[in-house]
C-alpha positions as CSV (number, residue, x, y, z in Angstrom):
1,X,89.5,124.3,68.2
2,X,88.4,120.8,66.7
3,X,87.9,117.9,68.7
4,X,91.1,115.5,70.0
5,X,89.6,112.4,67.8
6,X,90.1,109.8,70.4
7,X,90.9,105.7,70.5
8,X,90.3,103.3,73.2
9,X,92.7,99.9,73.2
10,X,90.4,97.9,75.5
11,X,86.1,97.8,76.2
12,X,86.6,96.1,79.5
13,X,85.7,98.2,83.3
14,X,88.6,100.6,82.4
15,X,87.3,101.5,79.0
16,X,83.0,100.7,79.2
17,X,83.4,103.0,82.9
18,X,86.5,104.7,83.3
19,X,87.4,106.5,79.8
20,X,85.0,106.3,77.7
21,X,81.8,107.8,79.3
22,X,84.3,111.1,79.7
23,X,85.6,111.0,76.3
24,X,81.8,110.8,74.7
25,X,80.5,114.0,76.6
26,X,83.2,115.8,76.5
27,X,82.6,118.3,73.2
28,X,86.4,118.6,73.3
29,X,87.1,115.2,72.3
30,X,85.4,112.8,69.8
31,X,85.3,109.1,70.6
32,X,86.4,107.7,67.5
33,X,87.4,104.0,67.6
34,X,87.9,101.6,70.3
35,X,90.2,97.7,69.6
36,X,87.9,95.2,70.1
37,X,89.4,91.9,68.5
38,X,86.3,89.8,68.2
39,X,83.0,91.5,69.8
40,X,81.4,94.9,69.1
41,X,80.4,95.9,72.6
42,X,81.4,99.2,71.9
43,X,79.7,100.1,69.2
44,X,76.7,98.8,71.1
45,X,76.7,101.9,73.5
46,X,78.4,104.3,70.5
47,X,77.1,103.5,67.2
48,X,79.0,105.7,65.2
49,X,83.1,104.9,66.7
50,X,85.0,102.7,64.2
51,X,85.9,98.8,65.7
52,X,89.7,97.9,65.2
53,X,90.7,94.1,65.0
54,X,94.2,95.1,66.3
55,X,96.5,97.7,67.6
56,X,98.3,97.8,64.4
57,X,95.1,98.5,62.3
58,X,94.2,101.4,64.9
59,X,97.9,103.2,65.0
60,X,97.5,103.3,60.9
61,X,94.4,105.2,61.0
62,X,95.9,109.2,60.8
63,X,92.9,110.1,62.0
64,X,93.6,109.4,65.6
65,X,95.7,112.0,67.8
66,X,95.1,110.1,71.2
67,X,95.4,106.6,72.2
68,X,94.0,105.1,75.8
69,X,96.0,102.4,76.8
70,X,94.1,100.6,79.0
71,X,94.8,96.9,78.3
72,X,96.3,94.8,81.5
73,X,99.1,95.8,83.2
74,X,101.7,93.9,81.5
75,X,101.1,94.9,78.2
76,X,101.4,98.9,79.0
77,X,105.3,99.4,77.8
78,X,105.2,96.9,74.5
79,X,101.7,98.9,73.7
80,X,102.7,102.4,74.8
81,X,106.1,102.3,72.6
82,X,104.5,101.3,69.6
83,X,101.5,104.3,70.0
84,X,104.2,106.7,70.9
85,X,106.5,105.5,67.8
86,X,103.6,105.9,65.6
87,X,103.4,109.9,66.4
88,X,100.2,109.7,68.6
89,X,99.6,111.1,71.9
90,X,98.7,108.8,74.8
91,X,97.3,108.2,78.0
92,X,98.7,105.0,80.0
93,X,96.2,103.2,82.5
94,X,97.7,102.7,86.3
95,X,100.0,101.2,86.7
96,X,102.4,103.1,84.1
97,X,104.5,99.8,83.4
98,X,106.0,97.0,85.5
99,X,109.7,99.1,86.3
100,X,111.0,102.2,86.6
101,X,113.3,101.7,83.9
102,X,110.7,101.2,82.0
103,X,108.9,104.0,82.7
104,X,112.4,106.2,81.9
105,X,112.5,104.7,78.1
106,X,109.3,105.8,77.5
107,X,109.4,108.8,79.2
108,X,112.7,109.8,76.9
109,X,111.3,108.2,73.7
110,X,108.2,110.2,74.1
111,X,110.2,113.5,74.5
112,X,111.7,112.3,71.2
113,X,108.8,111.7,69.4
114,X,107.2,115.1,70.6
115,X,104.1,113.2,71.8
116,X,102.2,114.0,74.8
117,X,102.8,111.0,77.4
118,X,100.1,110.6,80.6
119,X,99.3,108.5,82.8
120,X,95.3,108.3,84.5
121,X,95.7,108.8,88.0
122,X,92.7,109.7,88.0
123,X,92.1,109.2,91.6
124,X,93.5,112.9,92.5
125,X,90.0,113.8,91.6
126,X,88.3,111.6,94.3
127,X,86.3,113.8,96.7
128,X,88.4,112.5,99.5
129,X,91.8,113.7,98.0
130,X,90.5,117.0,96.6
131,X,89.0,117.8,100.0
132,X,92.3,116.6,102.6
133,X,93.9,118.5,99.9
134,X,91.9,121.6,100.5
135,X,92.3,121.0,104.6
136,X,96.3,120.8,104.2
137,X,96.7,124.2,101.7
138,X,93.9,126.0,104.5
139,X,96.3,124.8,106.9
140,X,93.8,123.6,109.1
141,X,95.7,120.9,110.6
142,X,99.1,122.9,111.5
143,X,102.3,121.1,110.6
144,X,101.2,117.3,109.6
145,X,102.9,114.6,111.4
146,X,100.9,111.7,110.6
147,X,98.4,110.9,107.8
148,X,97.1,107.5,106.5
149,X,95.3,106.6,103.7
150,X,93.5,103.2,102.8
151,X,91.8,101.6,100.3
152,X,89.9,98.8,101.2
153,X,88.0,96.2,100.3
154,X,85.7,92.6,101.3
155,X,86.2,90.5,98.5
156,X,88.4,87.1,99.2
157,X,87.6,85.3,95.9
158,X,90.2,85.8,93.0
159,X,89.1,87.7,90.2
160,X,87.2,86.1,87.1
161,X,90.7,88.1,85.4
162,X,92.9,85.7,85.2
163,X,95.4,88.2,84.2
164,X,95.3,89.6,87.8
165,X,96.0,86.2,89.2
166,X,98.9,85.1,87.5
167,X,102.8,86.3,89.7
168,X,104.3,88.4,87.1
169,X,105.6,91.6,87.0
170,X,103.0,94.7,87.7
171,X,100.4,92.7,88.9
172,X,99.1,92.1,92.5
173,X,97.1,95.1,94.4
174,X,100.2,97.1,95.7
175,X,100.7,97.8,91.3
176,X,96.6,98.3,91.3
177,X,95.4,100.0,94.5
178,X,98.5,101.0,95.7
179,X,99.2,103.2,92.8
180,X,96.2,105.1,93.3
181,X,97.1,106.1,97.2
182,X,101.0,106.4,96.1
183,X,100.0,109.2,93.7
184,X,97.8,110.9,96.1
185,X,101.0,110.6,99.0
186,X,103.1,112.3,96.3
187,X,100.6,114.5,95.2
188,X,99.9,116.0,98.7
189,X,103.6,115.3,100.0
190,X,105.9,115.2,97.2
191,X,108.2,112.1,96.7
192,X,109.2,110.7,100.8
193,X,112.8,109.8,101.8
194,X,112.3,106.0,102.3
195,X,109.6,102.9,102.0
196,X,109.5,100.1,104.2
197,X,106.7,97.4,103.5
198,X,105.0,94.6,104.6
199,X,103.0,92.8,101.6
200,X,101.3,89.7,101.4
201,X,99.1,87.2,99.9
202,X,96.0,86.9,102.5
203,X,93.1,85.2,100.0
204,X,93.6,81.5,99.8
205,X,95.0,79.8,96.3
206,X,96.5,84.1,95.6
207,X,99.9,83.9,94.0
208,X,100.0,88.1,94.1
209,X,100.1,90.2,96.3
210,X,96.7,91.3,97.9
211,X,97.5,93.0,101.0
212,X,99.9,95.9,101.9
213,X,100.7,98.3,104.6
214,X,103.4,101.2,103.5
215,X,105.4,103.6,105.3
216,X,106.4,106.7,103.8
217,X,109.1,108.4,105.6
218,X,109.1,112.0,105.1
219,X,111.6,114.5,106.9
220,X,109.3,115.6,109.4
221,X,106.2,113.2,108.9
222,X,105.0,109.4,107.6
223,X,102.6,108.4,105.8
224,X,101.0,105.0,105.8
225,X,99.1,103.6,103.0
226,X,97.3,100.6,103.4
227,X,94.8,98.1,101.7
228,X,93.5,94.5,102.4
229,X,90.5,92.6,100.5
230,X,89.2,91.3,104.3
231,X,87.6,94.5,105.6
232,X,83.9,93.8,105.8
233,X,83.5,97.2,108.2
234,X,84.6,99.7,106.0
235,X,87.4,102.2,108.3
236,X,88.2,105.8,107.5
237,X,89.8,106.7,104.1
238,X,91.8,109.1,105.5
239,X,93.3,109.9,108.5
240,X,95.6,113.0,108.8
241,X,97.0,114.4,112.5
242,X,99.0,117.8,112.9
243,X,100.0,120.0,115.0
244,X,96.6,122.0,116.1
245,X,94.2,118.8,114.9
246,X,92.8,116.1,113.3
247,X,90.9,115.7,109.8
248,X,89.2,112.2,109.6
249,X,86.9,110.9,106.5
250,X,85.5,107.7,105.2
251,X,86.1,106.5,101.5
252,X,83.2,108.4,100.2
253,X,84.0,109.1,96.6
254,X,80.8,107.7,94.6
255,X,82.1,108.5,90.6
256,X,82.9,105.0,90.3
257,X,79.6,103.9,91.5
258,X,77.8,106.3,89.4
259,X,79.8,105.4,86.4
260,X,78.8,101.3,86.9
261,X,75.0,102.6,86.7
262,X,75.1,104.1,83.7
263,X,75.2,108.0,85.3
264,X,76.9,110.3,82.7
265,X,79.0,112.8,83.6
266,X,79.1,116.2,84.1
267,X,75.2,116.3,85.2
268,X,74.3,118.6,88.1
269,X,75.0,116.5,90.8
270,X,77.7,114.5,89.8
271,X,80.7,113.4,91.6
272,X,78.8,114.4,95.0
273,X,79.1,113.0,98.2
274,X,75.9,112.4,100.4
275,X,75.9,114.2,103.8
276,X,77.3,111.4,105.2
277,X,80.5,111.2,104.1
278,X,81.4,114.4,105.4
279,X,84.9,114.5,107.3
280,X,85.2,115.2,111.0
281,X,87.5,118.1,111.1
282,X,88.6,118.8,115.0
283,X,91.1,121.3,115.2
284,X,92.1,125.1,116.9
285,X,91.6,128.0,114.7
286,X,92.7,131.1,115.8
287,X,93.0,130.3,119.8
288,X,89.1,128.5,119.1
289,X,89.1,124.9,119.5
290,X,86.7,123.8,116.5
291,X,84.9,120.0,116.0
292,X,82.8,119.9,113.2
293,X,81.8,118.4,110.0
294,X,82.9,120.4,106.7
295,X,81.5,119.9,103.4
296,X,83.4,117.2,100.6
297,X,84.1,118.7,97.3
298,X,82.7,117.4,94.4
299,X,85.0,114.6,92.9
300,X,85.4,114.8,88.9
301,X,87.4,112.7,87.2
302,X,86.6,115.0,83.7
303,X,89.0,117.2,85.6
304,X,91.9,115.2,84.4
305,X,90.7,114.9,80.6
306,X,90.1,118.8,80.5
307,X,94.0,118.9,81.5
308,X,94.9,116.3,78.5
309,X,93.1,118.8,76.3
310,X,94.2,121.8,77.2
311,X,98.2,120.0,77.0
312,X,97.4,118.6,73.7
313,X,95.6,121.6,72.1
314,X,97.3,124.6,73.9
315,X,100.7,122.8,74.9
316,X,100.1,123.4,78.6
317,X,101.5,121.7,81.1
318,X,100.0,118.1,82.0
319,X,98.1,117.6,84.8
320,X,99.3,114.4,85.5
321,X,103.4,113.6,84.2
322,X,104.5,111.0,83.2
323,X,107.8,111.5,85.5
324,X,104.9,111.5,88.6
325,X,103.8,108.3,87.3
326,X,107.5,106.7,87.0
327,X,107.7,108.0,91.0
328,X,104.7,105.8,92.0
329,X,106.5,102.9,90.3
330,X,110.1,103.7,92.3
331,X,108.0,103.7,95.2
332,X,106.6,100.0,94.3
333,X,110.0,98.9,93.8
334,X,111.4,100.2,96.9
335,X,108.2,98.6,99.2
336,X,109.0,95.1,97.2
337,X,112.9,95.6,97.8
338,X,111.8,96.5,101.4
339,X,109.2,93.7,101.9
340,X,111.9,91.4,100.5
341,X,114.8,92.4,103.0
342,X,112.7,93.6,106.2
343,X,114.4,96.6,106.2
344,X,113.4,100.3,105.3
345,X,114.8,101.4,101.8
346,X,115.8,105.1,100.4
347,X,114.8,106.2,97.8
């Protein structure tokens, strides 16, 4: 089948590192344009893509079947109505949009339209969350009645974004780390019972939020998901307890490094974790008390556009819904509700 001829609304990180580098080697999809509105960085690295001035000039060109939105946060719903009005499929950067209501009109406008809708949660594919996965359906652990994960950072200063600065809605790092780790709770979990929250601004001059720690209440477990820019000592990632044992992991997954050198993807040893980052798995198997190391699957983030294909081209289901994406934002709403009122909320 021919290629999904693809556009890219922004050349910034998220399109330079996270879409485009896919999209190019990918023989399944062509990279055909990208919205620049002034420079031509794009074409710099692709020579052959077309450069659109605006979004309009882009959505006009028939030629395009799939559109990346991956312009800030608060842009995403104005953007994604008008790509899925025009007839085009999409993809909608983290967060999906500020609300869950939101999220619903474009979820049911989309249905309308008969256009593909997904959102790139693309952290799924980390090596960490493909390999706790793995522990959890080996049932390794027993029943799980504890797990936290973090994302975490040392980096006080404000970003050179100003968009990331300023206290409007979607913005602060509960809407931009914390919907990576909220899709991999409900990815491994399914959606909890009730949030409660504690979120605050840490980093002096921050208007946003830029630290959180979540609870996820589940019926027989909790998860805690939590992230702050002042750890210098990196922790573990991930932290699961059960019944018969323990599975504990640093943040190891390197795609994101590789992808700011310049590394293409899909080479022989891509998306794998040094030695290092192995996870201590310390559990009972079969009457045998077991502590060892096992081995981190490989992370792949070209996992997630081979699902866009095969949904686009051979209707199958996505690999990442829209509907998963409007439960991250619920959750966001309920942590905020919760942080607000210092109580636990249900969701």
């Amino acid at each position: 089948m021919k290629p999904v001829k693809t556009a890219i609304c922004s050349y910034g990180i998220s399109g330079s590192v996270f879409h485009a580098p896919f999209i190019s080697v990918n023989p399944n999809f062509e990279l055909y344009g990208v919205w620049e509105r002034t420079k031509n960085n794009a074409r710099k690295r692709y020579p052959d893509i077309k450069t659109f001035r605006s979004l309009e000039e882009l959505l006009a060109d028939d030629n395009i079947e799939l559109v990346v939105v991956n312009t800030p946060s608060v842009t995403h719903f104005d953007y994604a109505k008008k790509v899925i009005t025009s007839g085009k499929h999409l993809i909608v950067e983290k967060p999906f949009t500020a609300t869950s209501s939101q999220a619903k009109e474009l979820i049911e406008l989309a249905k309308k339209e008969g256009v593909k809708l997904s959102v790139y949660h693309n952290r799924r594919y980390d090596s960490d969350c493909k390999t706790v996965e793995k522990v959890l359906k080996d049932g390794l652990l027993g029943k799980v009645v504890e797990a936290e994960i973090r994302y975490d950072r040392f980096n006080p200063e404000l970003s050179y974004k100003k968009h990331k600065e300023i206290p409007t809605e979607g913005v602060g790092s509960l809407y931009d780390l914390g919907s990576h780790l909220i899709d991999q709770a409900i990815h491994l979990f399914g959606m909890p019972k009730a949030v409660f929250a504690d979120l605050d601004s840490l980093r002096p001059n921050s208007r946003v939020v830029d630290y959180f720690d979540v609870k996820l209440f589940y019926a027989s477990h909790r998860v805690s998901l939590k992230s702050s820019y002042y750890v210098r000592e990196a922790l573990p990632g991930i932290v699961f307890h059960g019944t018969k044992g323990s599975f504990i992991k640093p943040k190891g997954d390197i795609q994101e490094e590789e992808l700011q050198a310049g590394k293409t993807p899909g080479t022989k040893d891509w998306g794998l974790e040094p030695k290092s980052g192995e996870g201590l798995l310390h559990t009972e198997i079969d009457g045998t008390i077991v502590k060892e190391r096992i081995p981190t699957l490989r992370g792949d983030y070209m996992e997630y556009y081979e699902g866009i294909y095969e949904a686009i081209r051979n209707n199958k289901p996505l690999n990442v819904t829209a509907t998963e994406a409007m439960q991250v934002i619920k959750v966001i709403e309920a942590a905020q509700k919760s942080n607000i009122e210092k109580k636990t909320i249900d969701l």
